[in-house]
C-alpha positions, 0 to 999 in steps of 0.5 A, a space after each residue: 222615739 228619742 226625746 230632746 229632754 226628760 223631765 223627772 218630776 213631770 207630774 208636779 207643779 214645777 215639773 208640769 211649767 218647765 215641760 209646758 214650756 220646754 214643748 211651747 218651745 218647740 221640743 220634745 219630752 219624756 215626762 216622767 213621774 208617778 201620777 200619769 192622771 195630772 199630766 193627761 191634759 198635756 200628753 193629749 195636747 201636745 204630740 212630742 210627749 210621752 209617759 213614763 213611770 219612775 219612783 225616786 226610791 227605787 233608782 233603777 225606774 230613773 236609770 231605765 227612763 233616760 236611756 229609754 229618752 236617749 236625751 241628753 239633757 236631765 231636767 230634775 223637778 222631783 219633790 224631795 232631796 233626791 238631786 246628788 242621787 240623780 246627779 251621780 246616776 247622769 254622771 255615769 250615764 255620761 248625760 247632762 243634769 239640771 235640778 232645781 237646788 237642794 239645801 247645803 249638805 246635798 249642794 256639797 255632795 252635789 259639787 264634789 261631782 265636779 272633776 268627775 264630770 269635767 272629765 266627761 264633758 257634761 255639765 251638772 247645775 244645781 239650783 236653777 229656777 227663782 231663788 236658787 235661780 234667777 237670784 245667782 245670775 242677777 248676783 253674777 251680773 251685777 258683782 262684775 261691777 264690783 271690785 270687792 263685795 262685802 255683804 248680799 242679801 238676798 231673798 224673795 217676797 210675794 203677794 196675792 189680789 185675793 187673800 185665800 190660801 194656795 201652796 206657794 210652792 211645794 209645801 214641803 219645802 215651805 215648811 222646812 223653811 219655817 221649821 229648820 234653823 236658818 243659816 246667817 254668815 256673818 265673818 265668814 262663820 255660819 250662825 243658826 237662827 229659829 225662823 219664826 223669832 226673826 221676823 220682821 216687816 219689810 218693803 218691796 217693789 209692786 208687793 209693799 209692806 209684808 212679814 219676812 223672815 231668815 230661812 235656810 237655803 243654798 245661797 248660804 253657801 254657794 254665794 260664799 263659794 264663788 265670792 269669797 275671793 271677793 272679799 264676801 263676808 256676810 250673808 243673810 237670805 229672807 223669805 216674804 209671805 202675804 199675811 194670810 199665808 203666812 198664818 195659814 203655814 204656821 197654823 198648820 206647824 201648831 197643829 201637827 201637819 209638819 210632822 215627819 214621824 209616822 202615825 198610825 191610822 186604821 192600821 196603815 202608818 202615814 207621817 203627816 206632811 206626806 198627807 198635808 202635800 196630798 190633800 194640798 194637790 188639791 187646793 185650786 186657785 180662786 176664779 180670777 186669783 193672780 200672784 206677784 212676786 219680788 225676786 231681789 239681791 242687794 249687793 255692799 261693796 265697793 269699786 275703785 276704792 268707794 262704797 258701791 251698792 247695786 239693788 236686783 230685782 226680778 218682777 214676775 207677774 201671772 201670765 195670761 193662760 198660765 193663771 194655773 201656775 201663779 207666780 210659780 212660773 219663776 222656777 218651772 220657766 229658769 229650769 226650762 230656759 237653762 235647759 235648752 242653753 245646755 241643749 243648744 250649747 250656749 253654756 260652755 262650762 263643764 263640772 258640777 256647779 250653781 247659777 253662779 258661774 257658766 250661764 251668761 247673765 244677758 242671754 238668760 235675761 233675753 230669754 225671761 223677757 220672752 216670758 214677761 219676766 222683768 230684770 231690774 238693776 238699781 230700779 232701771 229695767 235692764 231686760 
């Protein structure tokens, strides 16, 4: 049997939205990844699935899968920074790959795919789900509105109707967001601020007022990238969480849970985020729980000589019958949405690039409102 996609990373959160969705559209998919027990329910109930095993230590397990698919779209939902490895991997294998976003240096190693993969005519995009995601083509969108831009900020907030903890998403990378300098541009110049002595209060839409704070991403970069011929100088990236969770994040850096070297146990050497991200697979949200969230970039610029400032937002809800899934729908769904454009040809750009360049703005709105994903632009919904 030959699949329309393969998904790698199936048995984690964003990589069980993006397949659910992928087959509620209609398509089949080899789900692949290391834990076949949390994928069980969706191999029973949807017929164009099947399973396959992969390790992303071991390369060759990822090279076997997707000749076995025989697709020609990659869909990289792996945990961990393995996407420059899988990109080059589809870059030989001559297929098209979409990952979720690494951070910079891997974004760079990722880019310089490009040429390679032009000469293929396959498409390589990195950082496809909220923000990276949604948030690059909101900006794509509205910065053709702009004769120069000056300043982005970008970033997301969230919030719960019940006040109890839940992964966000992959707590790795949460953590990493609150442990790992945060990267400012400012006159071009990248300057690296400690997360946790940045924070500060701030307002959004639907959420209200709620602790924010610099953190690392890719936007950094490629932001800078793609519209420095604009006139882009300055750019600052800040990341929201409800009280309780944010508590609950930095309890668990004090108390040693973030920790990447190893410790000995009974004889048996673990280091402790690989155990915090096991025993947090099993956290399960509170009957009745529902999630909110506020993707938004704010544009400074100006247009025919005069200021201009366009405000973007993304308002993604918990969706009946995805309750499982919270707010998290905004990265698994954008992955899914993107891969079926490259499927169905929709994207026409070729190379290693981000949600920047190549997708168009309108056709992927279209497809987020399918999803109950509202597009807003200066407090007017556009989708």
């Amino acid at each position: 049997m030959s699949f329309d996609f393969i998904v790698l990373g199936a048995t984690g959160m964003q990589g069980k939205i993006a397949t659910r969705d992928l087959l509620e559209s209609n398509y089949s998919v080899l789900l692949c990844g290391r834990d076949k027990s949390r994928i069980e329910h969706i191999l029973k109930k949807y017929k164009k699935t099947a399973f396959r095993y992969i390790e992303a230590t071991k390369i060759n397990t990822i090279r076997k899968a997707i000749k076995f698919s025989k697709a020609n779209v990659v869909l990289n939902c792996m945990e961990g920074d393995w996407n420059y490895q899988v990109f080059k991997l589809c870059t030989k294998l001559k297929v098209n790959c979409i990952d979720l976003g690494s951070e910079i240096p891997m974004t760079k190693k990722q880019f310089s795919l490009n040429k390679k993969m032009k000469k293929k005519n396959i498409v390589g995009i990195t950082g496809i789900g909220s923000v990276p995601g949604i948030g690059n083509i909101m900006l794509r969108y509205a910065s053709e509105k702009f004769d120069k831009i000056n300043e982005i900020h970008v970033g997301f907030a969230w919030d719960s109707n019940i006040k109890e903890f839940v992964v966000p998403f992959s707590i790795e990378s949460v953590i990493e967001e609150f442990t790992s300098p945060a990267p400012v541009v400012k006159n071009r110049h990248f300057e690296f601020k400690t997360p946790l002595k940045t924070t500060m209060k701030e307002y959004h839409r639907t959420i209200g007022k709620e602790t924010e704070m610099y953190v690392r991403h890719p936007e950094q970069y490629t932001f800078l990238h793609y519209f420095s011929n604009k006139g882009l100088k300055n750019i600052k990236f800040y990341a929201g969480f409800p009280e309780h969770s944010f508590r609950m994040i930095v309890d668990l850096i004090k108390l040693g849970f973030a920790d990447k070297e190893e410790i000995n146990f009974n004889g048996n050497k673990i280091k402790p985020i690989n155990f915090l991200t096991q025993m947090l697979k099993r956290i399960k949200y509170p009957k009745g729980y529902k999630e909110k969230e506020n993707l938004w970039v704010r544009i400074y610029g100006t247009k025919n000589g005069k200021k201009k400032f366009i405000q973007m937002e993304s308002i993604v809800p918990t969706l009946h019958h995805w309750e499982s899934a919270g707010c998290n729908i905004d990265t698994g769904m954008p992955a899914s949405i993107l891969a079926q454009l490259v499927k169905k040809g929709d994207i026409t750009e070729k190379g290693a690039f981000s949600p920047e360049i190549g997708i168009p703005p309108e056709i992927f709105f279209k497809e987020l409102k399918k999803r109950n994903i509202k597009i807003f632009e200066n407090s007017k919904r556009i989708n």
